[in-house]
ZATORMAR-881984 format. One record per residue (C-alpha): residue in one letter; residue number from 0; x, y, z. Coordinates in steps of 0.5 Angstrom, whole numbers. Layout:
[nupa 'A', NUM, [X, Y, Z]]
...
This chain:
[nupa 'X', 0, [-59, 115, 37]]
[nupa 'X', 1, [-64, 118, 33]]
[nupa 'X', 2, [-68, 125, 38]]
[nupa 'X', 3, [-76, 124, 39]]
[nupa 'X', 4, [-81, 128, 36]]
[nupa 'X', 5, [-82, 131, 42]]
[nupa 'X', 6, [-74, 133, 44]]
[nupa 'X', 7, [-73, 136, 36]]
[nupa 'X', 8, [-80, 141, 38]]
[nupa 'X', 9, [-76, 143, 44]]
[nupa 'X', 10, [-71, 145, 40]]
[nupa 'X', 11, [-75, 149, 35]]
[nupa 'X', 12, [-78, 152, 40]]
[nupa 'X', 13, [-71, 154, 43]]
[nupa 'X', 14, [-70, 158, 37]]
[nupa 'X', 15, [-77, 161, 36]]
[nupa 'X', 16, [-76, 164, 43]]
[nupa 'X', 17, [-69, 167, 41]]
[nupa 'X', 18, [-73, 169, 34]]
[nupa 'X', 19, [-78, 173, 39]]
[nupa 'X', 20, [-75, 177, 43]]
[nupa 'X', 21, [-73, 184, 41]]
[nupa 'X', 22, [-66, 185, 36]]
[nupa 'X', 23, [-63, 192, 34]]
[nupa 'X', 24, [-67, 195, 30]]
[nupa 'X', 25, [-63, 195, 22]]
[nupa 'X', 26, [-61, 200, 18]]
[nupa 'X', 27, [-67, 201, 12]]
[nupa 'X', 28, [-64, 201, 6]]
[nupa 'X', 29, [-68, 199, -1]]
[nupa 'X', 30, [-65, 193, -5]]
[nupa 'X', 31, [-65, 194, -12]]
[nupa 'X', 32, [-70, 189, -16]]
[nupa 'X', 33, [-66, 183, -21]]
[nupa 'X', 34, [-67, 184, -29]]
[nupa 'X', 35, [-70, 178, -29]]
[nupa 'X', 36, [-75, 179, -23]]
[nupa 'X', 37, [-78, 186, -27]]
[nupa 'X', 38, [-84, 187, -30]]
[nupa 'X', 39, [-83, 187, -38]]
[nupa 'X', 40, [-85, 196, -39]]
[nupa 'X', 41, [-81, 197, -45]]
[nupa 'X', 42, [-83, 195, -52]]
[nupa 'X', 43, [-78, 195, -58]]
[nupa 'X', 44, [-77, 193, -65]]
[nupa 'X', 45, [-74, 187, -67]]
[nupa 'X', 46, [-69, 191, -71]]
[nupa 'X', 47, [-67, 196, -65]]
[nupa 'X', 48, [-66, 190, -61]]
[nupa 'X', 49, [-62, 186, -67]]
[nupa 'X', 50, [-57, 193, -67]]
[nupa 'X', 51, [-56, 193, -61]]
[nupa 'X', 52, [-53, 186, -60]]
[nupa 'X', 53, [-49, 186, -66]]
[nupa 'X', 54, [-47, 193, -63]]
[nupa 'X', 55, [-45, 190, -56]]
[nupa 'X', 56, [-42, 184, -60]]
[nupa 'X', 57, [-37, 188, -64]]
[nupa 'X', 58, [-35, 191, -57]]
[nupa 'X', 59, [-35, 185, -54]]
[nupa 'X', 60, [-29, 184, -60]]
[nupa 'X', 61, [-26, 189, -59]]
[nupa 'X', 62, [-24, 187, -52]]
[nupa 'X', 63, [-19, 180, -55]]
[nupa 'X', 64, [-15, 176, -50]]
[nupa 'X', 65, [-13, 184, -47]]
[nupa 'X', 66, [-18, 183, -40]]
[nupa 'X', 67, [-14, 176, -39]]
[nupa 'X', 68, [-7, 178, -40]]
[nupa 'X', 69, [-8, 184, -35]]
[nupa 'X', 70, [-11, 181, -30]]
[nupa 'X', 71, [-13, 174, -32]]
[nupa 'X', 72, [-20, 177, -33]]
[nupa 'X', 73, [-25, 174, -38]]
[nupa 'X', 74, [-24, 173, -45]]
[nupa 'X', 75, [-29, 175, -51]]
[nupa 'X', 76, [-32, 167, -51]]
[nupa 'X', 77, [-34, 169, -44]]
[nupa 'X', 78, [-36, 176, -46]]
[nupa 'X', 79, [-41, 173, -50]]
[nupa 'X', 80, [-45, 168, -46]]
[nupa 'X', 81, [-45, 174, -41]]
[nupa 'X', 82, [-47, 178, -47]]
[nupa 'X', 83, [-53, 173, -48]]
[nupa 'X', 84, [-55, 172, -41]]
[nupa 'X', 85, [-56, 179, -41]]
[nupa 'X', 86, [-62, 179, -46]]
[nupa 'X', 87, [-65, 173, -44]]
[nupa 'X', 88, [-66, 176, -37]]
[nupa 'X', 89, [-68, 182, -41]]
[nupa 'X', 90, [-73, 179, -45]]
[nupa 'X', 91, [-80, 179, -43]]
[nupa 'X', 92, [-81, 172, -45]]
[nupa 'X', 93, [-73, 169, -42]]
[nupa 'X', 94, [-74, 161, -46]]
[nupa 'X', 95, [-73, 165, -52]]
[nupa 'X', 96, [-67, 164, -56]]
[nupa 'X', 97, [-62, 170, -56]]
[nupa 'X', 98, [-61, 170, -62]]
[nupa 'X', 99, [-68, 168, -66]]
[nupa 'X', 100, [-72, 174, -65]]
[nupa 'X', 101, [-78, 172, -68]]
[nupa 'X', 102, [-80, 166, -63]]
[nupa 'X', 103, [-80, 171, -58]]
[nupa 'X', 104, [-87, 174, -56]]
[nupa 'X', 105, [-88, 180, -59]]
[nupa 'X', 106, [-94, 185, -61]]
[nupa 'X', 107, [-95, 188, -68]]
[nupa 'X', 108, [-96, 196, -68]]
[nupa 'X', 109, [-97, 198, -75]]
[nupa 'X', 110, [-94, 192, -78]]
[nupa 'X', 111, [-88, 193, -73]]
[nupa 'X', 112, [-86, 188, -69]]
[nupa 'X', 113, [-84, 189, -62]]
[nupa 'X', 114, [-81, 185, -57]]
[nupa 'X', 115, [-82, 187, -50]]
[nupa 'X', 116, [-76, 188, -45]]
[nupa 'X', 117, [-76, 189, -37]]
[nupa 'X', 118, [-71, 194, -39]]
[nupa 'X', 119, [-69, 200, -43]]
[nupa 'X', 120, [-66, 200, -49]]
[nupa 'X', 121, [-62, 206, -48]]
[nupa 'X', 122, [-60, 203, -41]]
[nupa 'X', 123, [-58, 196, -45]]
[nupa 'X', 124, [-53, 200, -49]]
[nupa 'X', 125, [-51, 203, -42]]
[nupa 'X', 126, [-50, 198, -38]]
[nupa 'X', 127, [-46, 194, -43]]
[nupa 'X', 128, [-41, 200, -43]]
[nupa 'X', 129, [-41, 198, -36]]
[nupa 'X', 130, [-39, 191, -36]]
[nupa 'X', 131, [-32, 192, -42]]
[nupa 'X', 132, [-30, 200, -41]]
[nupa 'X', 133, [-31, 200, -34]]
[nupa 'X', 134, [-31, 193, -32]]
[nupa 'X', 135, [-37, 193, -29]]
[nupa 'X', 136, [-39, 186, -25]]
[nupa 'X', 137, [-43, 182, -30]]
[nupa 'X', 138, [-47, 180, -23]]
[nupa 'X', 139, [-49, 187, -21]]
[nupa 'X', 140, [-51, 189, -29]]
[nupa 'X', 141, [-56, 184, -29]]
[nupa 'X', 142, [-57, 184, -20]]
[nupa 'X', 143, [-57, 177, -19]]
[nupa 'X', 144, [-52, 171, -19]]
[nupa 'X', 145, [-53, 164, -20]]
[nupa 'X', 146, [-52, 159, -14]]
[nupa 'X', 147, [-52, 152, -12]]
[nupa 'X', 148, [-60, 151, -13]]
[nupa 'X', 149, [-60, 158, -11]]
[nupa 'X', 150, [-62, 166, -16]]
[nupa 'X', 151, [-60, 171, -11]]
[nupa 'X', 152, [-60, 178, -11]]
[nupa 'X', 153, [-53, 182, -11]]
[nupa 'X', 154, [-52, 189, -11]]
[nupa 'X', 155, [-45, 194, -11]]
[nupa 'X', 156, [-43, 193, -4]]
[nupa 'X', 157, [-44, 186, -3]]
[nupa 'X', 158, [-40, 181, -4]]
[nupa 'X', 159, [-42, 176, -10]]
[nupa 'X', 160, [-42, 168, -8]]
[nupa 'X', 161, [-36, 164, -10]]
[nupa 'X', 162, [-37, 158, -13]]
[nupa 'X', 163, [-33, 155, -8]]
[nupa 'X', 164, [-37, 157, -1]]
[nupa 'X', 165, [-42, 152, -4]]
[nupa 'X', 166, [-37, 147, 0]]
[nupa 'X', 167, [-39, 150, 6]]
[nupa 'X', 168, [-46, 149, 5]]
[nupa 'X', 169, [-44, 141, 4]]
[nupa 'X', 170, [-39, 141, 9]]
[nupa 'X', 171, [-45, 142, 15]]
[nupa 'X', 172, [-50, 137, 11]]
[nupa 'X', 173, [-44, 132, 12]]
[nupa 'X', 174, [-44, 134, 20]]
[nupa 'X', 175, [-51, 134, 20]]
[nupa 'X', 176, [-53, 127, 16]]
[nupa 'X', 177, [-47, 125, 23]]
[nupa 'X', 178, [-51, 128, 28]]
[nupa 'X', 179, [-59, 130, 29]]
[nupa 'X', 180, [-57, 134, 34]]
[nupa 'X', 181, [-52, 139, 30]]
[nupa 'X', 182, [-59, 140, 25]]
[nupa 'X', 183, [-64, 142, 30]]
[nupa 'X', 184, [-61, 147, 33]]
[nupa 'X', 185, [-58, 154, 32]]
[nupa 'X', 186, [-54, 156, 27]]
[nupa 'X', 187, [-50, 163, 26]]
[nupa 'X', 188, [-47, 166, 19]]
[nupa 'X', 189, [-43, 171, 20]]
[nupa 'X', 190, [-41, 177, 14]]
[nupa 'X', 191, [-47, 173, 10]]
[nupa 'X', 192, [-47, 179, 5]]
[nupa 'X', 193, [-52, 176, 1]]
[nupa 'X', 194, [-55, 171, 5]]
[nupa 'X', 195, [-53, 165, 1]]
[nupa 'X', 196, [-49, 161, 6]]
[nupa 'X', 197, [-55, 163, 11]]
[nupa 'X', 198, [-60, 160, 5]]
[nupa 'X', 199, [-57, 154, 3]]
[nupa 'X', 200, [-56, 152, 10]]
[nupa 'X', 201, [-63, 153, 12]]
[nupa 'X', 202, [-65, 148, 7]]
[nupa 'X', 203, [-61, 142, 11]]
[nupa 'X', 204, [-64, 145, 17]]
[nupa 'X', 205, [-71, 145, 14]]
[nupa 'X', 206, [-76, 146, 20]]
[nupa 'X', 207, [-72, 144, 25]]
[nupa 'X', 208, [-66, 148, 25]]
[nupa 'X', 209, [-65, 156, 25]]
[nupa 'X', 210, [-61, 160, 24]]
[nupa 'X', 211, [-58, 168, 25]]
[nupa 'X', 212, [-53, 171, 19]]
[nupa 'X', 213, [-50, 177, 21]]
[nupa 'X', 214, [-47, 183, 17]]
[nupa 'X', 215, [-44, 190, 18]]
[nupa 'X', 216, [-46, 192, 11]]
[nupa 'X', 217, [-53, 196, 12]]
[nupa 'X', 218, [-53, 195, 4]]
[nupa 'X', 219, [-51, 187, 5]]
[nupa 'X', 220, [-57, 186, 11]]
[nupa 'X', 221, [-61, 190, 6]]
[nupa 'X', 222, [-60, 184, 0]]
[nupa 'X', 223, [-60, 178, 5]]
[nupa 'X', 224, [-66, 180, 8]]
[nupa 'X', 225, [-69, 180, 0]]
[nupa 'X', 226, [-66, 174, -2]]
[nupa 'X', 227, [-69, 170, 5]]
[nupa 'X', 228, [-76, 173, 3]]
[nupa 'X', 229, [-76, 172, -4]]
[nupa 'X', 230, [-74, 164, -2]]
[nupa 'X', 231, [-79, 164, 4]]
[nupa 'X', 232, [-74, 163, 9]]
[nupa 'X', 233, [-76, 168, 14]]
[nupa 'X', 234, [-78, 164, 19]]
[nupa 'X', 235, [-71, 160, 19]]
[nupa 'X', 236, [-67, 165, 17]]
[nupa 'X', 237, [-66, 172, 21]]
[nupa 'X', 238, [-61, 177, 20]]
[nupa 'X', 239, [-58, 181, 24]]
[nupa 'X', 240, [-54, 188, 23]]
[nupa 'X', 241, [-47, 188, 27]]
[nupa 'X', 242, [-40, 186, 27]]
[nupa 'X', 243, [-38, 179, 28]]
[nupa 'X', 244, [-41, 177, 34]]
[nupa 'X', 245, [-44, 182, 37]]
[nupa 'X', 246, [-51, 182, 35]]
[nupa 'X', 247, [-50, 175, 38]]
[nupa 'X', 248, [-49, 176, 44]]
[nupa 'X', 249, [-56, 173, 47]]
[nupa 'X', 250, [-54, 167, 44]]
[nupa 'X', 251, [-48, 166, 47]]
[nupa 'X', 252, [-46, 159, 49]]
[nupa 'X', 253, [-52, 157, 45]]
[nupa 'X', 254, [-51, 155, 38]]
[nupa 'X', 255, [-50, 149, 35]]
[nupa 'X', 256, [-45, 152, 29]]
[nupa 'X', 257, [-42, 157, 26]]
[nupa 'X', 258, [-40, 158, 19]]
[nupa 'X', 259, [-37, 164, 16]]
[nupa 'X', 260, [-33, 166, 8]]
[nupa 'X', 261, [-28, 172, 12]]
[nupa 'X', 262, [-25, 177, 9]]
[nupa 'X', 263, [-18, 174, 8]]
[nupa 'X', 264, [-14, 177, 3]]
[nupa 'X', 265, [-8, 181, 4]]
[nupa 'X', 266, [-9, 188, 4]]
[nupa 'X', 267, [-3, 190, -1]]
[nupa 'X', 268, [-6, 184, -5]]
[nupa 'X', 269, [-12, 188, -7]]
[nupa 'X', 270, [-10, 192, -12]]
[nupa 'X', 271, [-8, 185, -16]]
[nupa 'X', 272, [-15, 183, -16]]
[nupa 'X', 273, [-19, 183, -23]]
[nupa 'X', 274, [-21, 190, -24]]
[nupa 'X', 275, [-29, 186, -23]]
[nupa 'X', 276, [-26, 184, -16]]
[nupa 'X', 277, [-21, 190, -14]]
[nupa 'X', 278, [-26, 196, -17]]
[nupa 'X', 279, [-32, 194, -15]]
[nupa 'X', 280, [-33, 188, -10]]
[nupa 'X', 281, [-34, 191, -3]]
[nupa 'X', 282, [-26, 192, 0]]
[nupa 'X', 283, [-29, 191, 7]]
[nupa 'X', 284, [-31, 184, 5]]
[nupa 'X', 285, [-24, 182, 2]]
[nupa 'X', 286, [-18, 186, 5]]
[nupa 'X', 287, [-17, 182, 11]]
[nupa 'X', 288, [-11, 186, 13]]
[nupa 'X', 289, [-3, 186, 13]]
[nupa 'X', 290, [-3, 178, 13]]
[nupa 'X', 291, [-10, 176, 11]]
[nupa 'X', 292, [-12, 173, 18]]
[nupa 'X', 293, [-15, 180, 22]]
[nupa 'X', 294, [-22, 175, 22]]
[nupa 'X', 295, [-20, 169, 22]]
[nupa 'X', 296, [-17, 169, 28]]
[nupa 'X', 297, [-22, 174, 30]]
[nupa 'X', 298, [-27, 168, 29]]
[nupa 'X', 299, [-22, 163, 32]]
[nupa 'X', 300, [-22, 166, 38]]
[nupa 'X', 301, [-30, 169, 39]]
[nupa 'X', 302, [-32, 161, 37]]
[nupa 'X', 303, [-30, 157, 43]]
[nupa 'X', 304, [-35, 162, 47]]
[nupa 'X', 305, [-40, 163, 42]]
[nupa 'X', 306, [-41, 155, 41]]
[nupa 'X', 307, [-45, 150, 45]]
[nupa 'X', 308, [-40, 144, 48]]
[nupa 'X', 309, [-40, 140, 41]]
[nupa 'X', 310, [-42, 145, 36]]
[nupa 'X', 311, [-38, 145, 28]]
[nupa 'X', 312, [-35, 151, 26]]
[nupa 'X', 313, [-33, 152, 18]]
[nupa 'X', 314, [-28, 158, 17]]
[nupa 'X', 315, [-26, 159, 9]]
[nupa 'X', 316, [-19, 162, 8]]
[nupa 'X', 317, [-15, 164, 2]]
[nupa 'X', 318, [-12, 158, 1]]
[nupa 'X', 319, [-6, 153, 4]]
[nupa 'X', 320, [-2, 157, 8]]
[nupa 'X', 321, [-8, 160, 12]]
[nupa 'X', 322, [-11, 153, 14]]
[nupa 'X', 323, [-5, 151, 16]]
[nupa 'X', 324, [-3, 157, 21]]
[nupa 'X', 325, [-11, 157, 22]]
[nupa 'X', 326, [-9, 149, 25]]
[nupa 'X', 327, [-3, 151, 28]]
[nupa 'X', 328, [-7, 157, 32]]
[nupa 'X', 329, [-12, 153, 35]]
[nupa 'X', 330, [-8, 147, 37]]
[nupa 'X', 331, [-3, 151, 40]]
[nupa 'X', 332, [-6, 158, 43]]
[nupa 'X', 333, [-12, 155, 44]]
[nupa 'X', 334, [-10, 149, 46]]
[nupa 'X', 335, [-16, 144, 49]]
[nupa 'X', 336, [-21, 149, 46]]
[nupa 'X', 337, [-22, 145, 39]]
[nupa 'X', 338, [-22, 138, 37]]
[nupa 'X', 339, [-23, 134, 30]]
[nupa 'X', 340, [-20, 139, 26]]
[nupa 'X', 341, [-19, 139, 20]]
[nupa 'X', 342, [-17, 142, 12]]
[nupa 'X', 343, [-21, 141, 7]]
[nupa 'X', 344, [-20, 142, -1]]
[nupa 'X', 345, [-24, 147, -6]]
[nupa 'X', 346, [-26, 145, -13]]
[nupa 'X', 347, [-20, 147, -16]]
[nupa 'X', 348, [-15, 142, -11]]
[nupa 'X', 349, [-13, 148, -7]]
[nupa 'X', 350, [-14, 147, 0]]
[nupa 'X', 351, [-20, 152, 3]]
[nupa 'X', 352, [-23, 151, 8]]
[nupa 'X', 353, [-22, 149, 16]]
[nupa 'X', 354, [-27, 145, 20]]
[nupa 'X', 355, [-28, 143, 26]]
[nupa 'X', 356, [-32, 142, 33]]
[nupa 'X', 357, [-32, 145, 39]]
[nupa 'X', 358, [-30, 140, 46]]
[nupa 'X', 359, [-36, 137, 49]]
[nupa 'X', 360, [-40, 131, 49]]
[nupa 'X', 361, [-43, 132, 42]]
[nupa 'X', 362, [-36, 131, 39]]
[nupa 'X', 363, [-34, 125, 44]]
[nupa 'X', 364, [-32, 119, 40]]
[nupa 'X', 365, [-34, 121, 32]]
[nupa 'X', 366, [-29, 122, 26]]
[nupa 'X', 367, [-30, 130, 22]]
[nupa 'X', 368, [-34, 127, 16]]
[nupa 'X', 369, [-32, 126, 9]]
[nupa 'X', 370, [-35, 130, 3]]
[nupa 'X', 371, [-37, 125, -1]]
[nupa 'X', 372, [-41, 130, -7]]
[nupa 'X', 373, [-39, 136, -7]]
[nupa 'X', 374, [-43, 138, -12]]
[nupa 'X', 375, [-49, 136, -10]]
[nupa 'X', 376, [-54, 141, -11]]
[nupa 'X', 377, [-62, 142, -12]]
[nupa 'X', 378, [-66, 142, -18]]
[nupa 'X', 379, [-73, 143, -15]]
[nupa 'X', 380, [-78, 149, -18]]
[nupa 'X', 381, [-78, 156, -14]]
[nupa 'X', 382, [-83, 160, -13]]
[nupa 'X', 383, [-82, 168, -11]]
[nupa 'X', 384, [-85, 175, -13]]
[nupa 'X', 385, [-91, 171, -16]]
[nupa 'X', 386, [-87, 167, -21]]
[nupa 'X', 387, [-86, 161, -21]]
[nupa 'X', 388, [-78, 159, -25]]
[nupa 'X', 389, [-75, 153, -25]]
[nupa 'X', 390, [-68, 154, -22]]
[nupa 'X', 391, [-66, 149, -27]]
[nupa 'X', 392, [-70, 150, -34]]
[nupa 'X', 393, [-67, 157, -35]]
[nupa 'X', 394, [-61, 157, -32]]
[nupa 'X', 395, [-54, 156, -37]]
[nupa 'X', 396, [-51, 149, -35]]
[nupa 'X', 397, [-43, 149, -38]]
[nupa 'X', 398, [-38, 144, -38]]
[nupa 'X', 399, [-32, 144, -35]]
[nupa 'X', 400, [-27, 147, -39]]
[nupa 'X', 401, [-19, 144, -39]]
[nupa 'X', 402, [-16, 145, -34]]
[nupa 'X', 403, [-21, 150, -30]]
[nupa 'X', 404, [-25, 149, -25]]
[nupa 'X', 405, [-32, 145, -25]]
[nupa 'X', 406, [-37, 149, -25]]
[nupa 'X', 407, [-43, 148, -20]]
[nupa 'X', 408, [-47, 154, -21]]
[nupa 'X', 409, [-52, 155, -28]]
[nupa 'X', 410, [-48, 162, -30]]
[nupa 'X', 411, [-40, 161, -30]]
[nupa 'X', 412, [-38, 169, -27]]
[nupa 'X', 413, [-32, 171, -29]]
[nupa 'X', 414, [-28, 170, -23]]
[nupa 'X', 415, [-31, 162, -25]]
[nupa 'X', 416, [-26, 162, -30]]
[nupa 'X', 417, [-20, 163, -26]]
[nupa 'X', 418, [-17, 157, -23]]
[nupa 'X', 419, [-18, 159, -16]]
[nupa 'X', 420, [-24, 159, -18]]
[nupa 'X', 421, [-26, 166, -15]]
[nupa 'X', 422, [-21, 171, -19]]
[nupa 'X', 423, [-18, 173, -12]]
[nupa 'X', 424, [-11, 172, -12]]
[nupa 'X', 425, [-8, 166, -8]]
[nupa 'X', 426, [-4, 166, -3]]
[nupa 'X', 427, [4, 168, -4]]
């Protein structure tokens, strides 16, 4: 049976009071501003603009099959849409073709043309170095990654979203289309880094729902909170500084669901990690000790306190073998504490994830819900930062490739290309 007006405002008006009242104060720490989302200042020659990319094109040659052999790192195909992408989100006029100079928007000076950048030619050259001989993410060269409907910002020291945990967002729109009371309540995303579960989730909520995202990165909270502004979500979303379930403490026992993307690789098993991955994502959100499942335990067992009777939870892991223990522990350690659990496969056919409902009367009587379109994904305009960009127009739609992955987000990042379709490793 559906809730009335009045019961959905009673909800809203739970969670706003929870939103007023007072909150540790966070960490301020600046977050740098996306390529893309900066004013055009530089102005160069069409002909300075061609050498560089002819220069960073022989470099990008350089490179061969020799990052996919080491490490299954990207191959030069994939070095040049990085390459492309790089200068469309450099010119000033991004519908441009990369190649065709002459249909961007220029000024003449002195029968020059020049082309207006939103960077520096000398940093061009500078942070393509990066991406081949340092092996610089491409994600925190150009300061944003492309995701579900979602541009969001990302920067060193913050984990950049996998395409994969766009199933989370899936997962509880499938719960919430089984249970109007599960979208207007409260929701938590613990270790939100850059907030993009925490984002795709309000959208389902929409303006019934909230939610809380917590991290123990300053840096992380910091990129999270700009990406929740930048979306104008600041009055669903609140995000919160701590580890886990401490900055939840006045609200436990009353949230509706929990979702969190973990640290969950082994800790010997980091230094098998692409260079991208391995050198420069953030070790604290990847290295889930000795056995990868330091957090998700910690997860299982911080839930069932956290969580009102009925209330969903949805857990990633680093594959088959972690969901089955996941499984296992909750059926057996905790018994009675969880029912309805259950696995549930990435876009790879690699079991990722574990769900589940709290015992209580919410989750009395119902099936866990099938994912029927995991690639559903919004194509709607977004405004931000006086700009309006259309998320679909300027992204880059790839076809999947033989044998990969399908890919959902616009760009497919270099950890798209593995087979995990994150580029870290799967479990033993």
């Amino acid at each position: 049976m559906k809730l009335g007006l009045s019961r959905a405002c009673l909800y809203s008006s739970c969670c706003a009071s929870i939103f007023s009242s007072s909150m540790p104060s966070l960490t301020t720490i600046k977050p740098k501003i996306p390529l893309f989302l900066r004013q055009p200042a530089y102005s160069v020659t069409s002909s300075d603009l061609q050498k560089w990319h002819g220069w960073a094109k022989n470099l990008v040659s350089s490179v061969g099959s020799s990052f996919v052999e080491s490490d299954n790192g990207p191959d030069s195909t994939l070095l040049c849409r990085e390459l492309n992408w790089l200068l469309e989100d450099s010119l000033e006029n991004r519908s441009s073709s990369c190649f065709a100079f002459s249909a961007c928007k220029y000024d003449t000076i002195d029968g020059i043309e020049n082309i207006m950048l939103r960077i520096s030619l000398d940093d061009l050259y500078q942070l393509w170095k990066q991406r081949i001989e340092e092996r610089r993410p491409f994600q925190y060269i150009v300061g944003c990654e492309h995701w579900r409907d979602l541009v969001l910002s990302v920067q060193e020291g913050v984990l950049i979203p996998r395409p994969e945990t766009e199933l989370i967002v899936d997962l509880v729109s499938d719960a919430v289309s089984s249970n109007e009371e599960l979208g207007q309540g409260l929701w938590a995303d613990l270790g939100t880094g850059s907030g993009a579960v925490a984002i795709g989730i309000s959208k389902i909520l929409r303006i019934y729902g909230r939610v809380i995202a917590t991290d123990l990165s300053p840096v992380a909270v910091s990129v999270a909170m700009f990406n929740v502004q930048r979306y104008g979500l600041q009055h669903v979303i609140e995000v919160r500084q701590g580890s886990w379930f401490e900055p939840l403490e006045d609200v436990e026992g009353q949230l509706v669901g929990i979702v969190s993307n973990p640290p969950y690789i082994p800790s010997d098993n980091i230094s098998g990690l692409q260079a991208e991955v391995g050198r420069h994502e953030p070790r604290l959100a990847l290295d889930g000790g000795a056995s990868g499942m330091d957090y998700l335990l910690h997860l299982c067992n911080g839930a069932a306190a956290i969580l009102k009777p009925g209330g969903f939870f949805a857990f990633e892991t680093n594959g088959e073998k972690q969901c089955k223990f996941l499984v296992d522990y909750m059926q057996n350690q905790i018994a009675g504490s969880f029912c309805n659990l259950n696995i549930v496969s990435d876009f790879a056919g690699i079991q990722r994830f574990v769900t589940g409902f709290l015992q209580g009367p919410l989750s009395l009587e119902r099936k866990c819900p099938e994912l029927k379109s995991p690639a559903r994904s919004l194509t709607e305009p977004q405004t931000f930062a006086g700009q309006n960009f259309d998320i679909e127009g300027g992204g880059h739609p790839e076809g999947p490739e033989q044998g990969k992955v399908t890919f959902h987000g616009n760009r497919v990042s270099p950890r798209r290309k593995s087979v995990e379709g994150h580029g870290l490793s799967k479990e033993p």
